[in-house]
VOLOBA-339903 format. One record per residue (C-alpha): residue in three letters; x, y, z. Coordinates in steps of 0.2 Angstrom, whole numbers, padded with zeros to 4 digits, always signed. Example, Ala and Ser with C-alpha at 12.3 -4.5 7.8 and 13.67 -1.06 7.14 Angstrom:
BEGIN
ALA+0062-0022+0039 SER+0068-0005+0036 
# end
This chain:
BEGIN
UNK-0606-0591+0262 UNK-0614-0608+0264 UNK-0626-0611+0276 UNK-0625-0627+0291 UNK-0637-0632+0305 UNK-0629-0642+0318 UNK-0636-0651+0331 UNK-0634-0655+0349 UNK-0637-0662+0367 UNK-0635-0650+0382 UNK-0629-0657+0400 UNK-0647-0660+0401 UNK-0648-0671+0387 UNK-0660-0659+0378 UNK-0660-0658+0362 UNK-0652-0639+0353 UNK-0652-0635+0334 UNK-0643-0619+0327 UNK-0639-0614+0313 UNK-0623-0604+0304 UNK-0615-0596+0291 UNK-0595-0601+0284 UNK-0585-0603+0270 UNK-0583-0621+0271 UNK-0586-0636+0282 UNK-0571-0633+0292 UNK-0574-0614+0295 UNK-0592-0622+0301 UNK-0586-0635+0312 UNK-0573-0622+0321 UNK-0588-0608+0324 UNK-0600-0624+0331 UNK-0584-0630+0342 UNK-0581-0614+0348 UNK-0601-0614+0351 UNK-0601-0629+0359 UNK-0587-0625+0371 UNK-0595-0609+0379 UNK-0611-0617+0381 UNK-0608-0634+0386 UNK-0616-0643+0373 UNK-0612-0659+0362 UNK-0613-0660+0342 UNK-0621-0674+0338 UNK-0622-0668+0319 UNK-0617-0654+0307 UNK-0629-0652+0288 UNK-0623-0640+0276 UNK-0640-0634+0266 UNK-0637-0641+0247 UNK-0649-0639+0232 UNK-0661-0653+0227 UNK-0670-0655+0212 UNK-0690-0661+0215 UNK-0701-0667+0203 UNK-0719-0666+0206 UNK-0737-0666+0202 UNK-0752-0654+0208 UNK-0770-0663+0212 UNK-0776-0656+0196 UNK-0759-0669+0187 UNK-0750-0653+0182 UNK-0731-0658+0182 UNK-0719-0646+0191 UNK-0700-0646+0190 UNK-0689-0633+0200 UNK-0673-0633+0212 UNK-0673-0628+0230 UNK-0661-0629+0246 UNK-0662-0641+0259 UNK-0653-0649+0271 UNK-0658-0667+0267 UNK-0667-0676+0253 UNK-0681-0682+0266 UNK-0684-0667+0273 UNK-0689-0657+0255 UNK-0698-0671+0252 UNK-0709-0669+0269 UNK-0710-0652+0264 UNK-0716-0654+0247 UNK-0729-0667+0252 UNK-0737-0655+0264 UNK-0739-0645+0250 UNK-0750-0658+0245 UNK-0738-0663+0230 UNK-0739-0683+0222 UNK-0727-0692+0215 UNK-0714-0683+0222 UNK-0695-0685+0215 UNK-0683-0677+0224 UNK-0664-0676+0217 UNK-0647-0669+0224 UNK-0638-0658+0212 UNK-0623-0666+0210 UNK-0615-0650+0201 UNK-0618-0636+0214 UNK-0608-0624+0208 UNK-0609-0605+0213 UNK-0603-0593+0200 UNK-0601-0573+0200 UNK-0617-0564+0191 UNK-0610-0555+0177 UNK-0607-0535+0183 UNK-0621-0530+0170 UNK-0634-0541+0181 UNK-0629-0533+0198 UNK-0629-0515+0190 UNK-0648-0519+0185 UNK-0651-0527+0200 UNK-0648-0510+0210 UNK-0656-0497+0197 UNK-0670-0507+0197 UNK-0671-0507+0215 UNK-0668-0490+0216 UNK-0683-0484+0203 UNK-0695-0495+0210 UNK-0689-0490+0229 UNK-0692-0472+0221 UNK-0711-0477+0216 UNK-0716-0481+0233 UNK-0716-0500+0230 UNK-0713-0512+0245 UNK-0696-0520+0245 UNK-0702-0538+0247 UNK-0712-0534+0232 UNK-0698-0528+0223 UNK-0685-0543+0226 UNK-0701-0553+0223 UNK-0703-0545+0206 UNK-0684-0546+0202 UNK-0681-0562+0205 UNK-0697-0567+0194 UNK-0690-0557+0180 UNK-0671-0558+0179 UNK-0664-0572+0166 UNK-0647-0575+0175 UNK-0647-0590+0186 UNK-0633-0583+0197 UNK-0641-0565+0200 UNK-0659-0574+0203 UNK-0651-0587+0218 UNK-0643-0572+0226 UNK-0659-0563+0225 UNK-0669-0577+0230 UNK-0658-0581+0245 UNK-0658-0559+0252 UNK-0678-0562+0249 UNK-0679-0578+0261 UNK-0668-0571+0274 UNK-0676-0555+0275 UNK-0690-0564+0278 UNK-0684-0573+0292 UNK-0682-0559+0298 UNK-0662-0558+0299 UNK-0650-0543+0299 UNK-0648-0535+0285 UNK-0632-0531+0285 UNK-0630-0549+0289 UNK-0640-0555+0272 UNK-0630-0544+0259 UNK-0614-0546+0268 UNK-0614-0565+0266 UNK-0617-0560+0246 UNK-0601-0550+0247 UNK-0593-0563+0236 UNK-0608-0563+0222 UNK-0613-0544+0224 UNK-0595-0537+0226 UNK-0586-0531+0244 UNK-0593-0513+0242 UNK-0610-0516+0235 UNK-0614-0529+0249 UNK-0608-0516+0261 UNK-0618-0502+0254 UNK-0634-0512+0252 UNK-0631-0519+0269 UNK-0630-0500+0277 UNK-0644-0497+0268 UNK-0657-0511+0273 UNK-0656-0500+0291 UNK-0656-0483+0285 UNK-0669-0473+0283 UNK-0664-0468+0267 UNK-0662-0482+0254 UNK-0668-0475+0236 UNK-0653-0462+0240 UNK-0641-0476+0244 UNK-0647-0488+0231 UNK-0647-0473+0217 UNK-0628-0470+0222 UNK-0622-0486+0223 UNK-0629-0490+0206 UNK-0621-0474+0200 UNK-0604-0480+0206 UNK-0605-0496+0200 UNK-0611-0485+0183 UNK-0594-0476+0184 UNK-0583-0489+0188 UNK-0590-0502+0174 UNK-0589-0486+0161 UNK-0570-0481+0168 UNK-0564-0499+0168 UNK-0569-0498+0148 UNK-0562-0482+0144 UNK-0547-0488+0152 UNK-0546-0504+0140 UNK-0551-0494+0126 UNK-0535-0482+0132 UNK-0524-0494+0136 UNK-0527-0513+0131 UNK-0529-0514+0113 UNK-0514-0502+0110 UNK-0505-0513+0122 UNK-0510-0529+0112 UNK-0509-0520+0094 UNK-0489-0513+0100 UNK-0486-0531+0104 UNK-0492-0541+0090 UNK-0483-0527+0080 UNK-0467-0530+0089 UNK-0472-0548+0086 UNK-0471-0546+0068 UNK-0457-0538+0068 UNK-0446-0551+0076 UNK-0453-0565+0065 UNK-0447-0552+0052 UNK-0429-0549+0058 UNK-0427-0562+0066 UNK-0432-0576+0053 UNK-0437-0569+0035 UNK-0424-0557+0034 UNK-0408-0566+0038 UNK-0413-0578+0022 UNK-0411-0566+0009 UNK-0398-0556+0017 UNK-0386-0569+0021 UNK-0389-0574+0001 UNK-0383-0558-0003 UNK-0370-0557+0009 UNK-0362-0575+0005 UNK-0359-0569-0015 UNK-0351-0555-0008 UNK-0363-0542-0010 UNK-0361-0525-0001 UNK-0374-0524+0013 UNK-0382-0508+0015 UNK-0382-0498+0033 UNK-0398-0502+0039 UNK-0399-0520+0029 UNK-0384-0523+0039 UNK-0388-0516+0055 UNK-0405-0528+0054 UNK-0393-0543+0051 UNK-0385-0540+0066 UNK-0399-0537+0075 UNK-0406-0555+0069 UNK-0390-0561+0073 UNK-0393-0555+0091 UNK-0410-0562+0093 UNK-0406-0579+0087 UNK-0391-0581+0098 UNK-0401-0574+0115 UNK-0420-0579+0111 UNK-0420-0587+0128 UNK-0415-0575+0138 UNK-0424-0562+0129 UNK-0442-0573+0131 UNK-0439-0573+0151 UNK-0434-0555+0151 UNK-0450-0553+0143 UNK-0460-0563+0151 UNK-0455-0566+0171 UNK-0451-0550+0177 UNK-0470-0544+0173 UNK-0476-0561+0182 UNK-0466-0558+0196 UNK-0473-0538+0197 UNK-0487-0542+0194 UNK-0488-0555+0209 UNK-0481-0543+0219 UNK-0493-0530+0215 UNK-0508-0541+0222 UNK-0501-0542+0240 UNK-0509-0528+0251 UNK-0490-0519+0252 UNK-0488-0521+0233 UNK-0507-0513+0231 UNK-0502-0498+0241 UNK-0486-0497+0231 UNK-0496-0496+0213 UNK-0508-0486+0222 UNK-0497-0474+0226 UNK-0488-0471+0206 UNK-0502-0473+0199 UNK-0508-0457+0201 UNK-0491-0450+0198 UNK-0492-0456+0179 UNK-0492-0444+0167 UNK-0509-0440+0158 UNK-0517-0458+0165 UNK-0511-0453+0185 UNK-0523-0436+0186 UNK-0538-0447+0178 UNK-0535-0462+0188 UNK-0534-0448+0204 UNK-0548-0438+0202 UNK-0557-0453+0196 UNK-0554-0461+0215 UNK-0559-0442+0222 UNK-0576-0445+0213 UNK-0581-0460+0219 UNK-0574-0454+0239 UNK-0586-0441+0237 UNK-0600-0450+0228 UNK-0602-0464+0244 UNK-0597-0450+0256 UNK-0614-0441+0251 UNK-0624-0457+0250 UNK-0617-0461+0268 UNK-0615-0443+0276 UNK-0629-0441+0289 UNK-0624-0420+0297 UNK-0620-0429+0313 UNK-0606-0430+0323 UNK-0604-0449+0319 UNK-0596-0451+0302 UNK-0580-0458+0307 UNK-0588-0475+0299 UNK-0596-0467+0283 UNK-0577-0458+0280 UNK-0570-0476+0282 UNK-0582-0485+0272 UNK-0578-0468+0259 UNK-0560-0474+0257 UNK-0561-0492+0254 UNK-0573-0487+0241 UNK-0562-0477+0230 UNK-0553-0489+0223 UNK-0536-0485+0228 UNK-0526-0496+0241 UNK-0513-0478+0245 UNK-0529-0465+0246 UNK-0539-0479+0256 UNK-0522-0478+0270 UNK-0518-0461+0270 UNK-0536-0458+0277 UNK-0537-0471+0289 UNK-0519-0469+0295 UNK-0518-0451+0294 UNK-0536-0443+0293 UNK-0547-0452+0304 UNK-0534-0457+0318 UNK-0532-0434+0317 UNK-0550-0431+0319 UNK-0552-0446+0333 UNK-0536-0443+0343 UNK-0534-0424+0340 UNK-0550-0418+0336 UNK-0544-0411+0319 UNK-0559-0406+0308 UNK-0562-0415+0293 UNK-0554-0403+0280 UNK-0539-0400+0290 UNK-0537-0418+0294 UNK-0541-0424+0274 UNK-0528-0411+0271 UNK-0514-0418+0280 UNK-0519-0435+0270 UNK-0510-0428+0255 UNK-0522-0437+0246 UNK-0534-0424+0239 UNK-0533-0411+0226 UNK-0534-0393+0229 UNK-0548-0389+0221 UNK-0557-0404+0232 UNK-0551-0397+0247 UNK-0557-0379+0244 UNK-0575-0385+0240 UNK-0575-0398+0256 UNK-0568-0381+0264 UNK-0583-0371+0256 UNK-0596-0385+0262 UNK-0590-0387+0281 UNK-0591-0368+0283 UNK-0608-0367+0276 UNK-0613-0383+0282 UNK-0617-0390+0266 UNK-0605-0403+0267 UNK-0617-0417+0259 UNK-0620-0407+0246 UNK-0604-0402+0240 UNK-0597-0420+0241 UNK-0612-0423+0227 UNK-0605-0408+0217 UNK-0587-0412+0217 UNK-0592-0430+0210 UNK-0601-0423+0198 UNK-0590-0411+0192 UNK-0574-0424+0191 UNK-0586-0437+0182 UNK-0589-0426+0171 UNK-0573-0419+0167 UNK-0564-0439+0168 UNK-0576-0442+0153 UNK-0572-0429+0142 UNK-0554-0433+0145 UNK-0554-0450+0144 UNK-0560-0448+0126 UNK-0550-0436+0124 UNK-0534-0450+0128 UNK-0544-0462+0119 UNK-0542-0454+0104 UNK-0523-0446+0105 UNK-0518-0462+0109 UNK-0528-0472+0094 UNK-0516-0459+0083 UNK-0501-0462+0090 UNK-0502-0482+0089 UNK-0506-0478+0071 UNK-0492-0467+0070 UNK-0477-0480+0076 UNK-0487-0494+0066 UNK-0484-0480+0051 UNK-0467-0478+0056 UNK-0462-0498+0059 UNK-0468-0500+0041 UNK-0457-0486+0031 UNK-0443-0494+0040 UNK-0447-0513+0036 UNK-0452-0505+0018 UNK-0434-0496+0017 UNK-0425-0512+0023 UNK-0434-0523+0008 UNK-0432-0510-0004 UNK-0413-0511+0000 UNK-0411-0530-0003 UNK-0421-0527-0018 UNK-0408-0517-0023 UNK-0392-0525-0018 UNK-0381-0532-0034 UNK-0373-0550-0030 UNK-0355-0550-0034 UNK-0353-0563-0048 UNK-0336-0575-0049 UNK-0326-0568-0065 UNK-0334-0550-0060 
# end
């Protein structure tokens, strides 16, 4: 979110400065209409706050270069001169662009909080600390822009929602909830924990899926460069003196044959169909759709399931206060775990049950159709016992730990059996070579 101060007369002809928070100059100027229109003011102008590059020299002649937001050049420079700066050089970056701190950085951005939250130490102190220390430009702004609007004194949820595209939707929301709970080394602890998970899942998966999937396709690659291209030439010598062609020589021929005479429709077959899917599979319908199957995949689906299960119970317990008003923290819950189909079923089905009919919370996660069996007798177990918070930290744990043994445990089944069709596409190409080695022209006068 960039930041605008505009500026204004009233009826009066007093002068009236605000400031907000947009995406762009556009969003900006349709918030300060909208302002100017229920209060009765004029706009005389509208700054956005950009960076500035200053040059300057302490009393002593030390020369100090840094960067820092303004909304004009002349007013850094005021600033800076009351500083008691000389020879002061201010620039306007002219390449302001705002880029994503890499995952890694926000993951130690949080456990670092969270363990220095943990020892007592003043947050100030700690985002003070942190943004002294971490390398990344990208993660140090974003920290130096929560420390400055915490010192301002501004909502917190405020300040870590507008980092919502830097920090990530969830993070942001979690950090936010937890600058005004009582409880923020719990909520940090957990949020860098699922961030944890989710980085370590998002690996296995590739492990699991992406290199077979590249090593099957540069395989199938290989092949039709083979049949399609290599083959043919040695074949079709064979074939034009007459020779015999052996079954699987000559079922390869054809095969060629086939590829040569439909290369285009086989490319688009190929390629549009997944674009189109996947396209479809970004829109919020599409999302619910995939979520949905997912889970319903043989071997992947129960990981990909439980997996979601884990992280719902893991910000549940983080969020879950024993009162009566956790609609929110069930919410918050289900646009956390990562599934577009888990996160509807709960807020169509189980919160509008325990809202409208007063459904308890197990009944009404039952009737999501959502949740494992095994999940819903432990959440059973906890409401009856009133250890609810406490079983939502045991269930995570226990599906953590039993996704990661899996998850190798695909990893590995599934390294054998790429190795196994490479092993098998190779006899065959071996048998099909030997085969033309073999074949005896038919000589004129023979």
């Amino acid at each position: 979110m960039a930041e605008f101060r505009y500026n204004g007369l009233s009826p009066q002809r007093k002068r009236l400065v605000g400031y907000i928070e947009a995406k762009n100059l556009r969003e900006a100027k349709q918030k300060i209409d909208m302002l100017a229109k229920q209060h009765s003011f004029t706009i005389t102008s509208i700054q956005r706050k950009a960076t500035f590059l200053y040059n300057v020299k302490r009393k002593s002649g030390e020369t100090i270069k840094g960067e820092q937001q303004a909304y004009s050049k002349e007013e850094l420079e005021n600033v800076l001169r009351r500083m008691g700066f000389n020879e002061i050089k201010v620039y306007r970056k002219l390449f302001d662009f705002r880029f994503k701190p890499p995952n890694n950085d926000v993951i130690t951005f949080i456990r670092l909080s969270a363990d220095l939250l943990k020892e007592k130490l003043p947050f100030d102190e700690i985002l003070a600390l942190l943004e002294a220390d971490i390398s990344n430009a990208a993660m140090k702004r974003v920290i130096k822009e929560i420390h400055a609007g915490l010192k301002e004194g501004k909502d917190g949820e405020e300040i870590f929602g507008n980092q919502a595209d830097m920090l990530g939707k969830f993070p942001a929301k979690m950090l936010g909830v937890a600058s005004k709970s009582g409880n923020m080394v719990e909520i940090y602890q957990n949020t860098a924990k699922f961030l944890e998970r989710d980085a370590d899942f998002k690996k296995s998966m590739r492990s699991a899926l992406m290199m077979p999937t590249v090593t099957m396709l540069v395989l199938a690659g290989a092949v039709m460069y083979y049949i399609g291209y290599i083959f043919p030439k040695t074949a079709e010598m064979f074939a034009k003196f007459g020779a015999e062609l052996p079954p699987m020589t000559k079922a390869s021929l054809e095969m060629s044959h086939f590829l040569q005479n439909n290369i285009a429709i086989i490319l688009l077959l190929a390629i549009v169909p997944p674009i189109i899917l996947f396209r479809l599979a970004l829109t919020p319908k599409g999302q619910e759709i995939v979520g949905r199957w997912s889970i319903k995949i043989p071997v992947i689906g129960p990981l990909l399931h439980k997996s979601s299960i884990e992280i719902f119970c893991r910000v549940f317990h983080s969020l879950y206060s024993g009162s009566g008003e956790n609609i929110e923290v069930i919410r918050t819950a289900s646009e956390a775990c990562r599934n577009k189909y888990m996160e509807k079923q709960i807020k169509d089905v189980t919160i509008p049950l325990m809202v409208r009919d007063g459904k308890g919370f197990v009944d009404a996660l039952k009737e999501s159709n959502v949740f494992t069996e095994n999940a819903l007798s432990r959440f059973n177990t906890g409401a009856e016992s009133g250890t609810l918070k406490k079983v939502s930290l045991q269930i995570a744990n226990y599906y953590e730990r039993e996704t990661t043994y899996r998850m190798k445990s695909l990893v590995d089944w599934i390294q054998v059996y790429v190795a196994l069709v490479i092993m098998i596409v190779m006899t065959l190409l071996t048998i099909v070579s030997s085969e033309s080695a073999v074949m005896q022209p038919k000589l004129p006068g023979m």
